[in-house]
HTML snippet that shows the backbone in 3Dmol.js (N, CA, C, O; Angstrom):
<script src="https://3Dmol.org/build/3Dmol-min.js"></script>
<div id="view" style="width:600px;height:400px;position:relative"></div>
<script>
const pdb = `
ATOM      1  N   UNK A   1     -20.631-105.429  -8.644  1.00  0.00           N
ATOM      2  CA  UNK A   1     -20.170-104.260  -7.942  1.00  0.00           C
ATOM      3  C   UNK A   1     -20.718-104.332  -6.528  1.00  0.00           C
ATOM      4  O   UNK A   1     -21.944-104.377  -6.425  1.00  0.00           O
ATOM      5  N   UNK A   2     -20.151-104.345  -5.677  1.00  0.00           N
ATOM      6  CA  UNK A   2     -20.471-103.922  -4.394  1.00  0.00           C
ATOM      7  C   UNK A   2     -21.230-103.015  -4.036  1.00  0.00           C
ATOM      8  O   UNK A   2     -21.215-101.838  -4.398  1.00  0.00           O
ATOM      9  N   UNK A   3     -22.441-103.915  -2.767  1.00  0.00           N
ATOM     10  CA  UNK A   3     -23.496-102.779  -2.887  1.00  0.00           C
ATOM     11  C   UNK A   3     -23.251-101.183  -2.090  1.00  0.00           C
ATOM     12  O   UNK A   3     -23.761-100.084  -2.304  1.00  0.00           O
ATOM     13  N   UNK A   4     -22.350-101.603  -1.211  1.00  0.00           N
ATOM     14  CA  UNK A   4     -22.216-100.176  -0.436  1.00  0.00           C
ATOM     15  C   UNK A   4     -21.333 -99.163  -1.451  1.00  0.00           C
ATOM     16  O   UNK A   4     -21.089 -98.037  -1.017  1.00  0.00           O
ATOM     17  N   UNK A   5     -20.706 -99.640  -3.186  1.00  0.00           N
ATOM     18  CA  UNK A   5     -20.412 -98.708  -3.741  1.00  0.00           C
ATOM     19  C   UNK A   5     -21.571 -98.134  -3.991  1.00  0.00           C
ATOM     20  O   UNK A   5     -21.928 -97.005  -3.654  1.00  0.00           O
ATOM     21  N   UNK A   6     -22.194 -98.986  -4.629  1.00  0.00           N
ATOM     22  CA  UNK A   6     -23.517 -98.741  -5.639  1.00  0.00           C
ATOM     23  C   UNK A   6     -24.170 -97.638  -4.802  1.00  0.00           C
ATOM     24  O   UNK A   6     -24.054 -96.569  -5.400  1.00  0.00           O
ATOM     25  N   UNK A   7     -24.673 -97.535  -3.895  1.00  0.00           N
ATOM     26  CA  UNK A   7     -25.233 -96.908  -2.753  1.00  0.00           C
ATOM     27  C   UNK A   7     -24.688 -96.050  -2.821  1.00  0.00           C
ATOM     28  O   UNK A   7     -25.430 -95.230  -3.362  1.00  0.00           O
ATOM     29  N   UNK A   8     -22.970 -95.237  -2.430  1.00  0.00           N
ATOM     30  CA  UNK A   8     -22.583 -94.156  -2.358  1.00  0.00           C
ATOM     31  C   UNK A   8     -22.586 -93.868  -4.267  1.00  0.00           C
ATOM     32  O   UNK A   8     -23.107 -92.784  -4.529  1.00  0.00           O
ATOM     33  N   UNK A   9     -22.337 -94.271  -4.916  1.00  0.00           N
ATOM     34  CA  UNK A   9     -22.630 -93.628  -6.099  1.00  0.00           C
ATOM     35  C   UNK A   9     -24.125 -92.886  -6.453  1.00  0.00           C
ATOM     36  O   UNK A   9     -24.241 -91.814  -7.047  1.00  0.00           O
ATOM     37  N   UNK A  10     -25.228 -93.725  -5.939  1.00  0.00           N
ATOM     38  CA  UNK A  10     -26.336 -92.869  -5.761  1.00  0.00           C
ATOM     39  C   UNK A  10     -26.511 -91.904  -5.526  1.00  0.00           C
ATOM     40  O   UNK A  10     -27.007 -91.125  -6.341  1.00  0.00           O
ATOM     41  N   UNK A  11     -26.211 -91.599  -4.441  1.00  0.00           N
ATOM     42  CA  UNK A  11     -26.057 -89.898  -3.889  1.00  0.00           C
ATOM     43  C   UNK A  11     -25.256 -88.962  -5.051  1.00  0.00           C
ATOM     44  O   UNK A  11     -25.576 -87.775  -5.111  1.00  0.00           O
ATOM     45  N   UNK A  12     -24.144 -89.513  -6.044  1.00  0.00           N
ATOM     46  CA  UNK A  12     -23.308 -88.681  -6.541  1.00  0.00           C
ATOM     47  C   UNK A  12     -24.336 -88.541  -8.088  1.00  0.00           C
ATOM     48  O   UNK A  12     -24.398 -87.500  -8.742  1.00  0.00           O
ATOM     49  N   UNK A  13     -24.993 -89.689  -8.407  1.00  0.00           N
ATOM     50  CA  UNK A  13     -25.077 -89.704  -9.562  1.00  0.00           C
ATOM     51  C   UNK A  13     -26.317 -90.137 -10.274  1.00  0.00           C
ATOM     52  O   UNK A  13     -26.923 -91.128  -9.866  1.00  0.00           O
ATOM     53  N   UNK A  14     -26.863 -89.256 -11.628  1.00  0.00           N
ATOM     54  CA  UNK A  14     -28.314 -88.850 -11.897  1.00  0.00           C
ATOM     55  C   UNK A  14     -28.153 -91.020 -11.584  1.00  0.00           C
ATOM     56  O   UNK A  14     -27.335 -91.930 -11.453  1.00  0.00           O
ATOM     57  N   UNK A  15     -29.919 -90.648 -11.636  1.00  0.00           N
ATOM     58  CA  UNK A  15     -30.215 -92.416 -11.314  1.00  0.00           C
ATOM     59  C   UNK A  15     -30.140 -93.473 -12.874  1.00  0.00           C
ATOM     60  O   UNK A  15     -30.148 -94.703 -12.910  1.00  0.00           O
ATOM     61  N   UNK A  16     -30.075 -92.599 -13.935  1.00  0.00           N
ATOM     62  CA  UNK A  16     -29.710 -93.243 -15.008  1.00  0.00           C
ATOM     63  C   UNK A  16     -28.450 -93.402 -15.414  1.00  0.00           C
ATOM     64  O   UNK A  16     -28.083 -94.244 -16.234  1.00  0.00           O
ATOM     65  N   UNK A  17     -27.760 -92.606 -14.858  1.00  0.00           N
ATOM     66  CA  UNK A  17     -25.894 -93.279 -14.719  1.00  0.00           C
ATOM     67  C   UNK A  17     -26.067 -94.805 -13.743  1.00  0.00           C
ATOM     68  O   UNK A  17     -26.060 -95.933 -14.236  1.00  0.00           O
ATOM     69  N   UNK A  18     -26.167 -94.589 -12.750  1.00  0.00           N
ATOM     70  CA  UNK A  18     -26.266 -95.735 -11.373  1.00  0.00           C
ATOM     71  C   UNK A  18     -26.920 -96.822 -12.548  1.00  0.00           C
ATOM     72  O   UNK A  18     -26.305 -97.884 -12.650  1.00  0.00           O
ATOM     73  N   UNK A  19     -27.963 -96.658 -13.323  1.00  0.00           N
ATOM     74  CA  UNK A  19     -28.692 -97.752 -14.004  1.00  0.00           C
ATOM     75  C   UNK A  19     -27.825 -98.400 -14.920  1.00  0.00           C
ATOM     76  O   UNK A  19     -27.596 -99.609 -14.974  1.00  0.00           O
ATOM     77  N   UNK A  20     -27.284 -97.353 -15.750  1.00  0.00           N
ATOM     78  CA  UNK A  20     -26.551 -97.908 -16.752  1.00  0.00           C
ATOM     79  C   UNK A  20     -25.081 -98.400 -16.397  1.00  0.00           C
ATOM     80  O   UNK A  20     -24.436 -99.082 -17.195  1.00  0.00           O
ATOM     81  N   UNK A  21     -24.604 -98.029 -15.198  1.00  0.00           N
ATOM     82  CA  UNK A  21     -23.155 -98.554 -14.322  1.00  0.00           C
ATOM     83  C   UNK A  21     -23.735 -99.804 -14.553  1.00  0.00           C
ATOM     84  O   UNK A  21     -23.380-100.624 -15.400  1.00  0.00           O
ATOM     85  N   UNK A  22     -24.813 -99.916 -13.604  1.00  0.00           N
ATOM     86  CA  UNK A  22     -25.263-101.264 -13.344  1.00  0.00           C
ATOM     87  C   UNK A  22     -25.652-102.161 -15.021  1.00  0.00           C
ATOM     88  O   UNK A  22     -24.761-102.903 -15.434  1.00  0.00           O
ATOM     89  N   UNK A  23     -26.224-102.104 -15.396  1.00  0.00           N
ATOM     90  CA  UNK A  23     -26.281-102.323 -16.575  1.00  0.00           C
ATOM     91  C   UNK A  23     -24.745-102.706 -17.356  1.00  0.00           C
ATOM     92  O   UNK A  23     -24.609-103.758 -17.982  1.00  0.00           O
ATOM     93  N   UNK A  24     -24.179-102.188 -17.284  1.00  0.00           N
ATOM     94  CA  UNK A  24     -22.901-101.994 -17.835  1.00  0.00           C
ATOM     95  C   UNK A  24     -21.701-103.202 -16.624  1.00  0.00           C
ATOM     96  O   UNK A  24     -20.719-103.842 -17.000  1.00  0.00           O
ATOM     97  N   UNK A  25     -22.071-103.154 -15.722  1.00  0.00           N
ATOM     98  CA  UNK A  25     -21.348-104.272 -14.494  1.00  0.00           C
ATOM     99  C   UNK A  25     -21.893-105.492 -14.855  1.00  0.00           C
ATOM    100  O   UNK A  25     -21.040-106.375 -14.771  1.00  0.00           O
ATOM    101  N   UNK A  26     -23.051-105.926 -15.251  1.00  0.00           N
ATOM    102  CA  UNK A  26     -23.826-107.042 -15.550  1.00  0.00           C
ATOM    103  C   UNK A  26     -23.668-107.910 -16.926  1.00  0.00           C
ATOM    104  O   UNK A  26     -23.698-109.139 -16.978  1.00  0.00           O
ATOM    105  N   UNK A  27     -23.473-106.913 -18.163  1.00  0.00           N
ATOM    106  CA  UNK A  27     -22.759-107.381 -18.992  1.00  0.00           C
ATOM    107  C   UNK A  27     -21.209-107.983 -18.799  1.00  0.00           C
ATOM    108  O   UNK A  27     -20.913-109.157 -19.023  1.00  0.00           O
ATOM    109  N   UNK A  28     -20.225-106.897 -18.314  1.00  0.00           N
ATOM    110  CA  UNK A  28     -18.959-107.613 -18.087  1.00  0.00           C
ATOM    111  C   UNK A  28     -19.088-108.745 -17.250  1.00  0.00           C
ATOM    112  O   UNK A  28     -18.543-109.754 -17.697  1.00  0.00           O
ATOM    113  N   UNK A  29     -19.717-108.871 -16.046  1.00  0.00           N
ATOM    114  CA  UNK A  29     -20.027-110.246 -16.074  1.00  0.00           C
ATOM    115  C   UNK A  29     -20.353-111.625 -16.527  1.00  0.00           C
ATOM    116  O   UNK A  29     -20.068-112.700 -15.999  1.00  0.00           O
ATOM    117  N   UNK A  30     -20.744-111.470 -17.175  1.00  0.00           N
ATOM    118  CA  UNK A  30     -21.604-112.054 -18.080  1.00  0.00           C
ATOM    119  C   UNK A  30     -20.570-112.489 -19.021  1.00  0.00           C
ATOM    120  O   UNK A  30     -20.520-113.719 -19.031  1.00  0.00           O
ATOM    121  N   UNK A  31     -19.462-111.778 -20.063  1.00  0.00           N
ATOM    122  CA  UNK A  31     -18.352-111.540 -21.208  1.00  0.00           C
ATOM    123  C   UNK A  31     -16.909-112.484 -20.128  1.00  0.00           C
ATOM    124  O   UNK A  31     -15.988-113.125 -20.634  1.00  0.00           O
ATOM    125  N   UNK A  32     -17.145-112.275 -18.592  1.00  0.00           N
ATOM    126  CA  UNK A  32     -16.093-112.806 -17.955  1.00  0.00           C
ATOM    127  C   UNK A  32     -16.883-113.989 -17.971  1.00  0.00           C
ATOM    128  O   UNK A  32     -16.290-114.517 -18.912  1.00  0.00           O
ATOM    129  N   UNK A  33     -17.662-114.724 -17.699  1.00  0.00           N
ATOM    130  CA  UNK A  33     -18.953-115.894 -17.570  1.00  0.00           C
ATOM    131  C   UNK A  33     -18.081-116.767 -19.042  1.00  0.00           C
ATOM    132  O   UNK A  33     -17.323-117.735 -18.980  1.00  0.00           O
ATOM    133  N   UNK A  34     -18.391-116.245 -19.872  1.00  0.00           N
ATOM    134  CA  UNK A  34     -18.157-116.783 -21.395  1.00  0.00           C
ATOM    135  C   UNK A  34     -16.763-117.136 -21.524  1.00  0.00           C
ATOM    136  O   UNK A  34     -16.426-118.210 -22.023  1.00  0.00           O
ATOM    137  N   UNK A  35     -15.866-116.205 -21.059  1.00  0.00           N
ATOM    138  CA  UNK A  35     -14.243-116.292 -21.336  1.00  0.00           C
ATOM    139  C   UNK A  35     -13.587-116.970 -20.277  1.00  0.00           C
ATOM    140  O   UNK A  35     -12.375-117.128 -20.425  1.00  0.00           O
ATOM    141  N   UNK A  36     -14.276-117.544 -18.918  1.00  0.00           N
ATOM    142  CA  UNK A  36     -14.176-118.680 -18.535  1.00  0.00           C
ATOM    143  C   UNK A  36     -14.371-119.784 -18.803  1.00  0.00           C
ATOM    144  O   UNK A  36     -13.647-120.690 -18.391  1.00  0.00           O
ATOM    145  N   UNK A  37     -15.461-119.980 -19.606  1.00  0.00           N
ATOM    146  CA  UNK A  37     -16.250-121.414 -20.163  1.00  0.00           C
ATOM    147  C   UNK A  37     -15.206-121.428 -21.519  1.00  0.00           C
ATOM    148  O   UNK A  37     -14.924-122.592 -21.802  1.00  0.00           O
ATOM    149  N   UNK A  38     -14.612-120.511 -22.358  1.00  0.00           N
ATOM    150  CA  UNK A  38     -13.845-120.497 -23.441  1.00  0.00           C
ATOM    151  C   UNK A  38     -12.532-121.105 -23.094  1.00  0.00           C
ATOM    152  O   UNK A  38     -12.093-121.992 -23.825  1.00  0.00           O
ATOM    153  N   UNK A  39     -11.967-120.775 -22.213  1.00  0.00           N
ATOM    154  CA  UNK A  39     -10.458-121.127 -21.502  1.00  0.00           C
ATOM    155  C   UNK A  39     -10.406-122.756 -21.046  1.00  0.00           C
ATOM    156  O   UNK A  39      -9.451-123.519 -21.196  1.00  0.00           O
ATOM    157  N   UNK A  40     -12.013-123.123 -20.312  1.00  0.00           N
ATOM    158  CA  UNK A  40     -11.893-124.063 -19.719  1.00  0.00           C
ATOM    159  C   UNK A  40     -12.227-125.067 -21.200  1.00  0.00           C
ATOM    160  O   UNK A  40     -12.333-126.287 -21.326  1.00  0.00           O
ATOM    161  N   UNK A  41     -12.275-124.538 -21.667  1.00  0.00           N
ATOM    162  CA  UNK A  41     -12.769-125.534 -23.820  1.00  0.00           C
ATOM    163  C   UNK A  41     -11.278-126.094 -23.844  1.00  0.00           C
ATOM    164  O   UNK A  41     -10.818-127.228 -23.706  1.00  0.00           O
ATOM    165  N   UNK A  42     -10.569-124.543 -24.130  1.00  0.00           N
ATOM    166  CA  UNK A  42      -8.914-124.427 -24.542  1.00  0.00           C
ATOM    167  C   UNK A  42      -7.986-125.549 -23.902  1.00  0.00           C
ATOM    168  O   UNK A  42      -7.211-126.365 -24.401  1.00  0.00           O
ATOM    169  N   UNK A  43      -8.462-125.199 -22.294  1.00  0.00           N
ATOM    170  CA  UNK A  43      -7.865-126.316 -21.429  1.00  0.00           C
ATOM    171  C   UNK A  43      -8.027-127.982 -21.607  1.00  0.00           C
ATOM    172  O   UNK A  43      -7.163-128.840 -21.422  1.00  0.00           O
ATOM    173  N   UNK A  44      -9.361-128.142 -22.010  1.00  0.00           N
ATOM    174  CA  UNK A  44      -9.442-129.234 -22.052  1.00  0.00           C
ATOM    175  C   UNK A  44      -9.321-130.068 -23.750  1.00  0.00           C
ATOM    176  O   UNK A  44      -9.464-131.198 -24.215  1.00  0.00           O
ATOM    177  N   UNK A  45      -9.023-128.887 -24.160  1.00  0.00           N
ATOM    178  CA  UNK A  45      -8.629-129.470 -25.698  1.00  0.00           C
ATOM    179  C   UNK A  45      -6.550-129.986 -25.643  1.00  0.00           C
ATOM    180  O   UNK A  45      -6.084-131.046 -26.061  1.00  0.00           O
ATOM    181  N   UNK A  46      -5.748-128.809 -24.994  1.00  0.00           N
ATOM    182  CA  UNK A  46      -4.798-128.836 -24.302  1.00  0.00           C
ATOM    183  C   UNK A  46      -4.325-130.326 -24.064  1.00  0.00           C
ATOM    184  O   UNK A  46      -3.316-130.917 -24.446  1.00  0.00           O
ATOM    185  N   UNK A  47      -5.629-130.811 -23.142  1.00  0.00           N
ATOM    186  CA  UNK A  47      -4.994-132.089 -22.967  1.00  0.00           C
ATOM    187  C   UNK A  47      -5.188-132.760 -23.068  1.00  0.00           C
ATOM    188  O   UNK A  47      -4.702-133.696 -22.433  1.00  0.00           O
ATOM    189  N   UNK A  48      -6.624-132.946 -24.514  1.00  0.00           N
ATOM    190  CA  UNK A  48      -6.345-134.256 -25.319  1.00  0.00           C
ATOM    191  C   UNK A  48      -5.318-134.037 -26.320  1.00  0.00           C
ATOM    192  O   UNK A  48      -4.692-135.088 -26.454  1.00  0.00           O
ATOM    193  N   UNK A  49      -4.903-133.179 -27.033  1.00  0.00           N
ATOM    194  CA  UNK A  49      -3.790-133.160 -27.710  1.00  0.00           C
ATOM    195  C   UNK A  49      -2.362-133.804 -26.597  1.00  0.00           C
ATOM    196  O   UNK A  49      -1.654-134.806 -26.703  1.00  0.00           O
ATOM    197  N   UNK A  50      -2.389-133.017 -25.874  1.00  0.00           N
ATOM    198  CA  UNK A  50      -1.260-133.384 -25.031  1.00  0.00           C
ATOM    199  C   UNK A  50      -1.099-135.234 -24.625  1.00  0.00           C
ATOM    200  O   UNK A  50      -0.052-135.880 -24.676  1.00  0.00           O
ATOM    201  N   UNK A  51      -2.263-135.672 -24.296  1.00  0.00           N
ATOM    202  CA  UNK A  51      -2.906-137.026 -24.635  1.00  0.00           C
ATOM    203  C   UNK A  51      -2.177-137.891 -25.887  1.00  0.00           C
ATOM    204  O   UNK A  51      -1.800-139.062 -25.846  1.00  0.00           O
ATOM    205  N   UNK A  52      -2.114-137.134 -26.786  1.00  0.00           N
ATOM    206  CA  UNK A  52      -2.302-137.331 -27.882  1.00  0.00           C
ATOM    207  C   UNK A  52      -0.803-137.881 -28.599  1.00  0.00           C
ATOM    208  O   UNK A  52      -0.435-138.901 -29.181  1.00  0.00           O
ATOM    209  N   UNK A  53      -0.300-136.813 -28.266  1.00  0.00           N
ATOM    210  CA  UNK A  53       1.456-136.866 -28.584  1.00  0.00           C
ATOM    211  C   UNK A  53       1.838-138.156 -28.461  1.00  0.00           C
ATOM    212  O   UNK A  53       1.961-138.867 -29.458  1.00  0.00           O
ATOM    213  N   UNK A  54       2.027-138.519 -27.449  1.00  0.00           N
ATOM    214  CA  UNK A  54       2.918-139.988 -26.622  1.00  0.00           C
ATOM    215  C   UNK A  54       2.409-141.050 -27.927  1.00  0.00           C
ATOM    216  O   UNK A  54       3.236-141.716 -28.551  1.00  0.00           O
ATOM    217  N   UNK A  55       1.248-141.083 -28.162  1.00  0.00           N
ATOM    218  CA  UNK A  55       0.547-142.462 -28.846  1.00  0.00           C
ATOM    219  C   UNK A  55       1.331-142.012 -29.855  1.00  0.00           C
ATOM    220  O   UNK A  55       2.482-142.407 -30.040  1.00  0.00           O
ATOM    221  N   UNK A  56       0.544-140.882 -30.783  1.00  0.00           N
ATOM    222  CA  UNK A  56       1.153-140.766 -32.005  1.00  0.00           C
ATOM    223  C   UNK A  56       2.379-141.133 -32.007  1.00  0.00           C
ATOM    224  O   UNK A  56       2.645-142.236 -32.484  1.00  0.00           O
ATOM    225  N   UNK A  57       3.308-140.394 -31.535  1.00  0.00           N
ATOM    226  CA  UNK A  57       5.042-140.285 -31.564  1.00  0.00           C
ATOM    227  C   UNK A  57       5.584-141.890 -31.601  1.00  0.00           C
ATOM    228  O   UNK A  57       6.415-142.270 -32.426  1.00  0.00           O
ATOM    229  N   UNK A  58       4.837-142.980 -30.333  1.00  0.00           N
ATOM    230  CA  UNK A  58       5.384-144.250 -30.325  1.00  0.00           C
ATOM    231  C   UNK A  58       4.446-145.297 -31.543  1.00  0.00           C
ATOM    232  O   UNK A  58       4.412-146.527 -31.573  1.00  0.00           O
ATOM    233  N   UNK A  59       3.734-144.296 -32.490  1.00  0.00           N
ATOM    234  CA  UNK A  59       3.083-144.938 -33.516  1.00  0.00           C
ATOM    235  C   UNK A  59       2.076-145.803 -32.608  1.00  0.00           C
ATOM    236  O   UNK A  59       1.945-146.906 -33.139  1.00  0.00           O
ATOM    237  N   UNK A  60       1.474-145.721 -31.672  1.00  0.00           N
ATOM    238  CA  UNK A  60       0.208-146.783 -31.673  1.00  0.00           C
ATOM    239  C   UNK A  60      -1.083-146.171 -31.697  1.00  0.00           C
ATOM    240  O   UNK A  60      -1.649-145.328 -31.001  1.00  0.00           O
ATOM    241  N   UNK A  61      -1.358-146.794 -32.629  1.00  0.00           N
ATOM    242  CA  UNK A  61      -2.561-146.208 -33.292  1.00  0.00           C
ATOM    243  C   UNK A  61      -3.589-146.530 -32.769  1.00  0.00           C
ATOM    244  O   UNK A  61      -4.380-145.588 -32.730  1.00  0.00           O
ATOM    245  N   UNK A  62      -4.060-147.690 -32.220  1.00  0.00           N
ATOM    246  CA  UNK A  62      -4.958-147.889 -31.535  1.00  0.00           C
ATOM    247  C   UNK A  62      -4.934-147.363 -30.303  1.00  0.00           C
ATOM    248  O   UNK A  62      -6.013-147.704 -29.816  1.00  0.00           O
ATOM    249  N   UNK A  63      -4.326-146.716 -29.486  1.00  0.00           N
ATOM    250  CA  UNK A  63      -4.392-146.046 -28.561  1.00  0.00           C
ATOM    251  C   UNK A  63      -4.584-144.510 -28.710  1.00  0.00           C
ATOM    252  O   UNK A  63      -4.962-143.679 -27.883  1.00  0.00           O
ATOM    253  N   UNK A  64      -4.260-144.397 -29.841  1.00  0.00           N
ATOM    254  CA  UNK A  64      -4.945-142.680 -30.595  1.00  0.00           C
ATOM    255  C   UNK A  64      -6.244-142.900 -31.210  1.00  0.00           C
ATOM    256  O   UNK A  64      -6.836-141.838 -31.403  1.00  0.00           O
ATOM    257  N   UNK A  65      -6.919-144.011 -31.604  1.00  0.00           N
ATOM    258  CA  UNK A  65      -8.053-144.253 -31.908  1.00  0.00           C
ATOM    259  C   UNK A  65      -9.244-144.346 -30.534  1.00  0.00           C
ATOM    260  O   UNK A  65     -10.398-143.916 -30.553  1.00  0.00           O
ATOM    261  N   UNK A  66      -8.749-144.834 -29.736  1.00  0.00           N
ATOM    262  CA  UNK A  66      -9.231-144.643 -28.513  1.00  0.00           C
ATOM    263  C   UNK A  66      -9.465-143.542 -27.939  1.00  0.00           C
ATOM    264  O   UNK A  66     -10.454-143.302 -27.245  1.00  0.00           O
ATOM    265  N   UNK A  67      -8.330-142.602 -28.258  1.00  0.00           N
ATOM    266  CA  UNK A  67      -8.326-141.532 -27.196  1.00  0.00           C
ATOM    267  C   UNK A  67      -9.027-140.648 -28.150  1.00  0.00           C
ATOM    268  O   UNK A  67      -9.110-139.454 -27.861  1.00  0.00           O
ATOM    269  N   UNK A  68      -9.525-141.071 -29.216  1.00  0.00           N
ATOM    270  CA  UNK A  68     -10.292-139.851 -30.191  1.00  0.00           C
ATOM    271  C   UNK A  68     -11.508-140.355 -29.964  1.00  0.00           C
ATOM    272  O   UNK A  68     -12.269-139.399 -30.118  1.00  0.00           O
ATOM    273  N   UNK A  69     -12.229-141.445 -29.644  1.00  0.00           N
ATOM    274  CA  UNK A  69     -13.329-142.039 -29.627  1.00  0.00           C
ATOM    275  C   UNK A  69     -13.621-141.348 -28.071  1.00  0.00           C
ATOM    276  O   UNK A  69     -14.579-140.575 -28.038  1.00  0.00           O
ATOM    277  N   UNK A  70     -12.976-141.535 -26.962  1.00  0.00           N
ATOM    278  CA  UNK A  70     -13.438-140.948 -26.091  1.00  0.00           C
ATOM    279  C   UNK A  70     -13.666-139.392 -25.972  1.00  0.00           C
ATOM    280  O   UNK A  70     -14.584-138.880 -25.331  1.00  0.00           O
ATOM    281  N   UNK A  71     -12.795-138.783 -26.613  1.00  0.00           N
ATOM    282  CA  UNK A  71     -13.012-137.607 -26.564  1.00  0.00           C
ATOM    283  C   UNK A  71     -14.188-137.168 -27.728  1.00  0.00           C
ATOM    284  O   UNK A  71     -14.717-136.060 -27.634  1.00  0.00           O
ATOM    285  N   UNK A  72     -14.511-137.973 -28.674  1.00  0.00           N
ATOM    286  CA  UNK A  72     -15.502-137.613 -29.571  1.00  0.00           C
ATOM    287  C   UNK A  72     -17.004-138.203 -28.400  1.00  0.00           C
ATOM    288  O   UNK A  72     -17.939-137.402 -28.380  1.00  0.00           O
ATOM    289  N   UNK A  73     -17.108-138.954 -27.887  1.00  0.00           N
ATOM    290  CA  UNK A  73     -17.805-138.806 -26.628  1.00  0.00           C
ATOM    291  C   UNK A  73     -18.178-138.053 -25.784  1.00  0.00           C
ATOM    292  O   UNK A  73     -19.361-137.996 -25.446  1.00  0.00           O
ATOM    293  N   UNK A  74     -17.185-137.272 -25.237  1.00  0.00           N
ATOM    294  CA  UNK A  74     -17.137-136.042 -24.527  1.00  0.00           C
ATOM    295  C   UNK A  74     -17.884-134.716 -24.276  1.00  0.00           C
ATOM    296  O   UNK A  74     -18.090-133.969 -23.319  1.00  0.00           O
ATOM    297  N   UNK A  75     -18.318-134.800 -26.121  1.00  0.00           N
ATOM    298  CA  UNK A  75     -18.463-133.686 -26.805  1.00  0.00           C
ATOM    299  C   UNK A  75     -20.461-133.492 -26.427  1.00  0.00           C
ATOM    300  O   UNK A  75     -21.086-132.536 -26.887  1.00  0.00           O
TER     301      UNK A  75
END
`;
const viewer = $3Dmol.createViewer("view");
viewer.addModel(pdb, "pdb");
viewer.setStyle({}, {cartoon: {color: "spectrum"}});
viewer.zoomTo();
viewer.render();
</script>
């Protein structure tokens, strides 16, 4: 939150609201922190599957064995 809100909320509000705003801004941070690092999982699972297709589909297996070995690397 922006400090010049934070600041005019002071004046409006007991100092244990302002605490717990704050308190309460720091968590959602934090829940957005996580559901970025979750998306960027999603994403990168995305495109070893996507990876993945072409080999399977033209049956070469050793090139899906590969691409599972590297990505079991990854990890």
């Amino acid at each position: 939150m922006g400090r010049n809100v934070v600041g005019a909320l002071r004046g409006r509000l007991a100092p244990s609201s302002v605490a717990d705003l704050e308190r309460r801004v720091e968590e959602l941070e934090a829940e957005v922190q996580e559901c970025r690092a979750v998306n960027l999982r999603v994403a990168e699972l995305v495109d070893v599957v996507t990876e993945l297709l072409v080999p399977l589909a033209q049956g070469d297996e050793e090139k899906v064995q590969a691409l599972l070995e590297r990505y079991h690397g990854s990890l």
